[in-house]
C-alpha positions in Angstrom: -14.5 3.1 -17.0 -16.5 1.7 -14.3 -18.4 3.1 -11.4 -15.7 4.0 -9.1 -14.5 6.9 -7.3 -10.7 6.5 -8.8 -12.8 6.9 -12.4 -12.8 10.7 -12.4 -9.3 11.1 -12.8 -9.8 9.8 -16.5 -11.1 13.4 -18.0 -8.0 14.8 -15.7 -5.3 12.9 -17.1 -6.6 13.4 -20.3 -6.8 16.8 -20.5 -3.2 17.6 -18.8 -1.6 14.7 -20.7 0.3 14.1 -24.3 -2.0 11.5 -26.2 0.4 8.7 -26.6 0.3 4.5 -27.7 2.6 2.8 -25.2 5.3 2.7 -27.1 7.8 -0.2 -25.9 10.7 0.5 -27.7 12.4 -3.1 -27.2 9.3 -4.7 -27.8 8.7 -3.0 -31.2 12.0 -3.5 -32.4 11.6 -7.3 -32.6 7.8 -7.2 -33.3 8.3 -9.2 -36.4 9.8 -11.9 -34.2 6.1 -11.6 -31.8 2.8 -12.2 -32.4 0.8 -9.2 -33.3 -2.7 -10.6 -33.8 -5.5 -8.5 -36.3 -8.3 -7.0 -34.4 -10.8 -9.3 -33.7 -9.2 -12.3 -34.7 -8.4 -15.3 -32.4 -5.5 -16.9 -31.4 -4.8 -20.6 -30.5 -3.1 -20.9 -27.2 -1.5 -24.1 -25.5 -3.0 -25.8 -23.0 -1.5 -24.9 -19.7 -2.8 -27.2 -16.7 -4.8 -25.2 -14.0 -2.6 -22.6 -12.2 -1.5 -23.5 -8.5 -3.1 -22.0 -5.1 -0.8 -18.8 -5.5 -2.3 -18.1 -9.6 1.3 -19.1 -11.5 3.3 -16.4 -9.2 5.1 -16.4 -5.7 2.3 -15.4 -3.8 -1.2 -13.6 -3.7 -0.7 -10.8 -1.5 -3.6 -8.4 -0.6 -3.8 -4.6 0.9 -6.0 -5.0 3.5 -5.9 -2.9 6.6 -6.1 -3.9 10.3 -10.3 -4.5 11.1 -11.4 -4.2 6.9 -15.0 -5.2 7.1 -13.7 -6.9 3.5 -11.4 -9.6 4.5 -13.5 -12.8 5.8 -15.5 -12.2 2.4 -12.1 -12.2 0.2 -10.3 -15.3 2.6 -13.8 -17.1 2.0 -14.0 -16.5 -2.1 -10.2 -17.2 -2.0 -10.9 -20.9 0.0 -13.8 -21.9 -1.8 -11.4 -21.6 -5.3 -8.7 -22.9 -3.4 -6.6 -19.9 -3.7 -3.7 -19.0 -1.0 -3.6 -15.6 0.0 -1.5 -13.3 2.3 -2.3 -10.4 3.7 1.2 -8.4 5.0 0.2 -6.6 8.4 0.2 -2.8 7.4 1.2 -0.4 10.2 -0.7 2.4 12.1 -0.6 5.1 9.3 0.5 8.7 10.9 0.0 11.9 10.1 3.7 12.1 8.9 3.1 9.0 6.7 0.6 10.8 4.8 2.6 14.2 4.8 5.7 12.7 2.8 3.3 11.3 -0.2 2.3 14.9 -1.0 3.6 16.8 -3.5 6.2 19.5 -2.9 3.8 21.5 -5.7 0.4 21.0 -6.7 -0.9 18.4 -4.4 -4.2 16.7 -5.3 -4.1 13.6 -3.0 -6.8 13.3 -0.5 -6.1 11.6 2.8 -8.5 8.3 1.7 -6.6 7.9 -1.3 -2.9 8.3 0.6 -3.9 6.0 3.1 -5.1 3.3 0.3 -1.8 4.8 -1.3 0.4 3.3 1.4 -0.9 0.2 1.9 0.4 -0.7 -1.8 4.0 0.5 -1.2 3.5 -1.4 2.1 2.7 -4.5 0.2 5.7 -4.0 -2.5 7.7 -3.5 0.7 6.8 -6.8 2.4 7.6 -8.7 -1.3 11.0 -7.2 -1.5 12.1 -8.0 2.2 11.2 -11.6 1.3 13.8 -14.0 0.5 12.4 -16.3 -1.9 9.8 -14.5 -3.8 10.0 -13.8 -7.4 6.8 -12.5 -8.2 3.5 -11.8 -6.9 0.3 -10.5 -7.6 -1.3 -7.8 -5.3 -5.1 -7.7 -4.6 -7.1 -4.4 -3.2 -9.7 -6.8 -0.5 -12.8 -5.3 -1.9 -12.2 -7.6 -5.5 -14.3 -10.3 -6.8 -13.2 -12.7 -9.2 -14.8 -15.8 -11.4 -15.0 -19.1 -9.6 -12.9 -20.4 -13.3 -10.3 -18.3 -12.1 -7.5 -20.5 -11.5 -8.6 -23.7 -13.4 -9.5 -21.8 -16.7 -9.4 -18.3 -16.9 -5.8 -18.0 -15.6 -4.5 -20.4 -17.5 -5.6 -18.9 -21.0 -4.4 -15.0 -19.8 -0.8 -16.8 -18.7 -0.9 -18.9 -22.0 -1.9 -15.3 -24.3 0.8 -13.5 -22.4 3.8 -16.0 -23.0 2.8 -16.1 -26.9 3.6 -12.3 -26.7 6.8 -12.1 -24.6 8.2 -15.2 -25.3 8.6 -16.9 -28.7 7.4 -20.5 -27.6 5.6 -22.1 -24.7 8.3 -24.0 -23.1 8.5 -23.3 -19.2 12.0 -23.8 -17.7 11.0 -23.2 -14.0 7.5 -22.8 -12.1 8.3 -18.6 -12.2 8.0 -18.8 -16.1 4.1 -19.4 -16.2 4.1 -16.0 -17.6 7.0 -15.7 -19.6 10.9 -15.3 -18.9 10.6 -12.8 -15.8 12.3 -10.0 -17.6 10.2 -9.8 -20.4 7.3 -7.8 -18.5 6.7 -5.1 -15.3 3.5 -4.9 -15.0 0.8 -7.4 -15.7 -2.8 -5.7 -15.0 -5.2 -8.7 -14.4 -7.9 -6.7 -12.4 -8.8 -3.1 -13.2 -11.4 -0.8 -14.0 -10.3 -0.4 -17.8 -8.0 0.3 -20.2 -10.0 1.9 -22.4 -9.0 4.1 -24.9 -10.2 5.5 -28.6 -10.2 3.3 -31.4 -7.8 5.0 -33.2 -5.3 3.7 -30.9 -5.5 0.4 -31.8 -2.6 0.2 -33.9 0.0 -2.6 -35.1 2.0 -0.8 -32.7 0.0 -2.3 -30.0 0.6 -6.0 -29.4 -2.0 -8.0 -28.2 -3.4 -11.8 -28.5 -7.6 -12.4 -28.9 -8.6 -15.8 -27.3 -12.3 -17.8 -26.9 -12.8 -17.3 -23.3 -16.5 -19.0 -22.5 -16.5 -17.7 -19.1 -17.0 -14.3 -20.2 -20.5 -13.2 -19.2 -22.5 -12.5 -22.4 -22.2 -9.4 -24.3 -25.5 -8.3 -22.7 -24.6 -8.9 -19.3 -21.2 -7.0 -19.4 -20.7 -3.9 -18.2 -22.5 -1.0 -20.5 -19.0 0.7 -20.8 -17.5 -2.4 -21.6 -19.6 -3.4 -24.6 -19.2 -0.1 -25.9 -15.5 -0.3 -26.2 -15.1 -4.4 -27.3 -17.6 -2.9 -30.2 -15.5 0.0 -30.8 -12.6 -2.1 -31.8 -14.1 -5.3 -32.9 -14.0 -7.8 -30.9 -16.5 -10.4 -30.8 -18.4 -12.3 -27.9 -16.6 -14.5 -25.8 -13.7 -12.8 -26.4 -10.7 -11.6 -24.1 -7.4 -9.9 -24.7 -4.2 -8.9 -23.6 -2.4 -6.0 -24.5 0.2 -3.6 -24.3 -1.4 -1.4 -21.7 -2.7 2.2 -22.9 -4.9 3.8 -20.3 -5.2 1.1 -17.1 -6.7 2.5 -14.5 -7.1 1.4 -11.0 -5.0 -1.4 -9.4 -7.6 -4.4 -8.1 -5.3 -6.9 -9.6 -1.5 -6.0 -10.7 1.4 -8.5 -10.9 4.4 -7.8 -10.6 8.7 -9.0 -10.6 10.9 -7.9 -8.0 12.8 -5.8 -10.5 9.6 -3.6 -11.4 8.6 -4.1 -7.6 11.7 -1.8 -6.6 11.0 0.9 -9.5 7.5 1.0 -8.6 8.5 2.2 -5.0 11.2 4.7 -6.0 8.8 6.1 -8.7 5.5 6.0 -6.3 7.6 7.2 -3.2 5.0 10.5 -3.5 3.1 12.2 -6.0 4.7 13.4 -9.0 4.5 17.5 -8.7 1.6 19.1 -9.8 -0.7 16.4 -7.9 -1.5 12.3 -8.9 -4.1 11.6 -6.8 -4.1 8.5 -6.1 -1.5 5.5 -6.5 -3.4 3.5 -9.2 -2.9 7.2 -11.9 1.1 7.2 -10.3 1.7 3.7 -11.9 -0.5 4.2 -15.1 2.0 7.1 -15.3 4.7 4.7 -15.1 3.6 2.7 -17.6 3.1 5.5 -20.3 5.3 7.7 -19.4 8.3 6.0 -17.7 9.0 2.6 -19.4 7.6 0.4 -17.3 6.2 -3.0 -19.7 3.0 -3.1 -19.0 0.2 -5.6 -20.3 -3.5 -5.9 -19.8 -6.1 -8.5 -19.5 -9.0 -7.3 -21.4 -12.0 -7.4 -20.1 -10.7 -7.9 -16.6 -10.1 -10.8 -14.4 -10.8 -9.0 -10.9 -13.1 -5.9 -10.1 -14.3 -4.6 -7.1 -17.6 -5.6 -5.8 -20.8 -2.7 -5.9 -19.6 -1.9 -2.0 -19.3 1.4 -1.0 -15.1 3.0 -1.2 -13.7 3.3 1.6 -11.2 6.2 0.4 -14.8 7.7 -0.2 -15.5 7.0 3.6 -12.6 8.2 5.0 -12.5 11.0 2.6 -16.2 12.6 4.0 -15.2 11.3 7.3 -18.4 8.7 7.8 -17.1 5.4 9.5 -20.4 3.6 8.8 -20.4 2.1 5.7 -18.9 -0.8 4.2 -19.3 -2.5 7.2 -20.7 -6.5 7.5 -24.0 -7.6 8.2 -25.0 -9.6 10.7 -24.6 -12.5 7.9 -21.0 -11.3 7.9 -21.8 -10.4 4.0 -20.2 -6.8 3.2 -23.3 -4.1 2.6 -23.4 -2.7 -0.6 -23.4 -6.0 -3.1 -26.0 -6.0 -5.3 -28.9 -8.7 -4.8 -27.7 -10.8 -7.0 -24.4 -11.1 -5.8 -23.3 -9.9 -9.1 -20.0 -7.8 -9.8 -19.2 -6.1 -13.1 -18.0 -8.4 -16.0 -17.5 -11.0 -13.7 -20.3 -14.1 -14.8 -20.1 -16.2 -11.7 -18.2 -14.5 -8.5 -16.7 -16.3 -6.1 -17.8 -13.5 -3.6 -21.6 -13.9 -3.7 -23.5 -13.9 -0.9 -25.3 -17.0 -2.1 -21.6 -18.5 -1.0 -21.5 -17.5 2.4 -20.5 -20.1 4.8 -19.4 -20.3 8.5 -19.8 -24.3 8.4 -16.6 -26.4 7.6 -18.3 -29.4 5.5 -20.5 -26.7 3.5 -17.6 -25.3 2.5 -15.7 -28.6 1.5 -18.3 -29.2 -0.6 -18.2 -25.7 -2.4 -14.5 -26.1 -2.9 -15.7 -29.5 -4.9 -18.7 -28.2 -6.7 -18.4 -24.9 -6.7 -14.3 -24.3 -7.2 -12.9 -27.6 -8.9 -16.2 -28.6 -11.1 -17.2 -25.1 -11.9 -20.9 -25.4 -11.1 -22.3 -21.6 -10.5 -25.1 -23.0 -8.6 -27.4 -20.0 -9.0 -30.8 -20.0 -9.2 -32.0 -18.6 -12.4 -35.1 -17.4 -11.4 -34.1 -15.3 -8.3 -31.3 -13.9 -10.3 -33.7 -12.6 -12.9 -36.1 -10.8 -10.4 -32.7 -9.4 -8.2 -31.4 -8.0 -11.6 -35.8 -6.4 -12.4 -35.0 -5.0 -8.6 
């Protein structure tokens, strides 16, 4: 949906694909047991306390190659909202590496996208070799994310998606933020839409609506976006999750170690007849192969306006997305805005190389929630 290159695989998939609702057959079988909430309506949630440093889940992983112009940006966001990440060392890729993703028939992978490609199965790799890990959440390095993130926005999403897998909001151990772990696959909390025709919008599809004030105003969203909350009612201030339909790309994607290990065996390469890249491979899963997927709707994470690099390596030009001599990542728009994202935790006007600046960000900035923005300038960067 939004400006970015994986987007163009939409009108592909389309075209060579059976419309179809995610139909979860376990899911719909009890659905008179769930909550299935009418469009538009709002739900009331419980009141979880603010997630920990690792957002609810085992750990914050993110796919970030050796040298990434992107990671002191992400590890800065992440310690101003006090969130812990890791970042699994990814190997040298080889030519061979590359080879065994294609399809024996009808390959349509580019070597930018396999190389993104492998860095996921890299990071799914690293989970499953742990030995305490339940679950995690894997990042792409290029995403931006609210500054409410973990003390209010995460907190609603986990609340909305245990009213939907799990009758009740009792917790009976720090891994069932989300709901028993074997109720869900795939929770999509950063992507670049699932959207999809009205006339999709069933009862079939389970979803919860919640008040969500840290939306950015219908105006300020995302064109694309508030075309689709329009086309299927949903008011300002509003988020949702869902049964998945059409997610595409993977900035943000939790997962269990159960749908960890089916991810790799069904994303070991492209399906024949060519994916293209591994974000289309696991919406494939989800619609196609049973995985339970949900969505967070609009999304919590998106990629910042910097330039892709599957695009770069893709034409072969190693010189953009690189930092500037502020150590900010070229390519973010003045404003240090990113799509449907009201206050990032990745604008420039955060940047920091000094220790008791960025205490007092993490105090202001992370725990209090002040955007500390200065109206005017944003409203001439935005005229720009």
């Amino acid at each position: 949906m939004m400006d970015h290159p994986r987007s163009k695989v939409i009108l592909f998939l389309a075209l060579v694909s059976i419309p179809s609702v995610f139909f979860y057959a376990s899911l719909i079988r009890d659905s008179h047991t769930r909550p299935t909430h009418g469009v538009g309506s709002r739900v009331d949630l419980p009141n979880l306390s603010a997630a920990n440093s690792t957002l609810g889940f085992g750990a914050v992983v993110a796919v970030s190659r050796p040298g990434s112009p992107r990671r002191d940006g992400l590890l800065l966001a992440a310690n101003v909202t006090e969130i812990d990440i890791t970042i699994p060392v990814q190997p040298q890729w080889a030519d061979d590496d590359v080879a065994r993703l294609h399809a024996q028939i009808g390959s349509r992978i580019e070597r930018g996208s396999a190389l993104a490609w492998l860095g996921h199965l890299n990071a799914l790799r690293w989970f499953l070799d742990s030995t305490t890990l339940e679950t995690i959440v894997i990042l792409e390095d290029d995403v931006d994310w609210d500054i409410h993130l973990r003390t209010v926005q995460i907190p609603k999403a986990a609340a909305a998606i245990r009213s939907l897998v799990n009758s009740g909001p009792s917790l009976s151990n720090a891994d069932d933020y989300y709901g028993p772990l074997d109720a869900w696959d795939i929770l999509y909390l950063g992507h670049c839409g699932d959207v999809f025709q009205p006339s999709r919008w069933t009862w079939r599809v389970l979803r919860a609506a919640y008040l969500d004030a840290t939306l950015p105003d219908f105006s300020d969203l995302h064109p694309n976006t508030q075309k689709f909350l329009r086309s299927i009612q949903i008011p300002e201030k509003t988020r949702i999750v869902h049964q998945s339909i059409f997610p595409l790309c993977t900035f943000g994607y939790a997962v269990t170690r159960s749908s960890a290990a089916r991810i790799l065996a069904i994303a070991a390469r492209e399906a024949d007849g060519g994916t293209m890249a591994y974000d289309v491979r696991v919406l494939e899963a989800c619609r196609d192969l049973g995985l339970r997927c949900w969505s967070v709707n609009p999304e919590l994470f998106h990629h910042m306006g910097t330039p892709s690099e599957i695009a770069t390596v893709n034409a072969g030009d190693g010189t953009e997305g690189r930092e500037d001599d502020l150590g900010r990542v070229r390519g973010q728009s003045a404003a240090g805005r990113t799509p449907n994202i009201a206050c990032g935790a990745r604008s420039t006007e955060f940047w920091t190389r000094d220790g008791e600046t960025l205490k007092y960000l993490q105090e202001v900035v992370g725990r209090q929630g002040h955007c500390l923005r200065d109206p005017m300038e944003e409203e001439i960067a935005k005229a720009l």
